[in-house]
N, C-alpha and C positions, 0 to 999 in steps of 0.2 A: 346596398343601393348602388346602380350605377349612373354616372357622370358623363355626359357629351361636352368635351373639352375645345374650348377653341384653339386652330392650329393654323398657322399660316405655312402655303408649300413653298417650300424650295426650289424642288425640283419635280423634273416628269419622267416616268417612267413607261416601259412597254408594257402593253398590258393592260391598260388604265388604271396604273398603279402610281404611286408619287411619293416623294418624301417631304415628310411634314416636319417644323421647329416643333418639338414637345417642351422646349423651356416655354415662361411667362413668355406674351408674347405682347405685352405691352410698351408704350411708347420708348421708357426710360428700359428694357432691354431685349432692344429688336430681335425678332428672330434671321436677321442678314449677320450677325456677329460671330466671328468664326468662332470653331468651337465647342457651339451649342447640341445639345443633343438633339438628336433626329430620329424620325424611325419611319418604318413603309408603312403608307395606307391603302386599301383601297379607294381609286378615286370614279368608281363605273355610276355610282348613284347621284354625282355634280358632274354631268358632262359641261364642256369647256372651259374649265378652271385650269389657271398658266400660273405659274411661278409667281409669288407677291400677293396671289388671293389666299382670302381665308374661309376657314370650312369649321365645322362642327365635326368629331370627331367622336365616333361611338364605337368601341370593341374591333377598333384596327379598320372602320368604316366612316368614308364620309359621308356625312348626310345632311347634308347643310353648305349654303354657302351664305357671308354673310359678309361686312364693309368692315374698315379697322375701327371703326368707332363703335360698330357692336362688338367688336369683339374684347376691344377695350371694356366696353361696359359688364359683360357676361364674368370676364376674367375677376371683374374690379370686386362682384358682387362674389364670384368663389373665395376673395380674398378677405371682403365682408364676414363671411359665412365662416370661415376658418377661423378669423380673431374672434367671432361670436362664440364658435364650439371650446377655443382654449378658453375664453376667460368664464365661460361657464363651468370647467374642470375646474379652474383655478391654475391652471398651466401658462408660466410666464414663458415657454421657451427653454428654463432648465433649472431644473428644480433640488435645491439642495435638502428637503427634506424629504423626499420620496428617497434619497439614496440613489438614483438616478444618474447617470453621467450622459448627458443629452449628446455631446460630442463626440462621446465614444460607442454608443447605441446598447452598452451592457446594461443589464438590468439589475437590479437590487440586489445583494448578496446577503 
């Protein structure tokens, strides 16, 4: 399955290309904080989008533009979606009977 991620730009590039925050990019951690990962999108398919807008983000393409409060909401529901998938596993995050070391990403021995 794939996902159209929301992303707020940074910056603008030549090209019609631009860098996008790929961290969360809601309220409580802005994508303006330094630090954060970033990566180039295409931006030809949202003409006039400026630094501080947000877009929908599909396979390194934007294709969407959309307000912080949707974006907020789309994020909220990925994050919905994700606590759904774990506690349907039964995955807490790290699990000491799988043998598992969630921290260190090795797998059971």
């Amino acid at each position: 399955m794939c996902l159209a991620i929301p992303m707020k730009i940074v910056s603008m590039l030549p090209g019609g290309r631009g860098v996008v925050s790929c961290d969360d990019n809601s309220a409580d951690n802005s994508a303006d904080d330094a630090g954060g990962t970033t990566c180039e999108v295409d931006l030809s398919l949202t003409p006039g989008v400026q630094p501080g807008d947000y877009v929908i983000v599909h396979a390194g393409l934007a294709i969407e533009t959309l307000d912080r409060e949707e974006a907020d909401a789309r994020l909220a529901l990925f994050a919905a979606w994700g606590a759904a998938q774990r506690a349907e596993s039964g995955e807490s995050g790290g699990s000491e009977e799988s043998g598992e070391s969630r921290e260190s990403g090795e797998p059971d021995t």
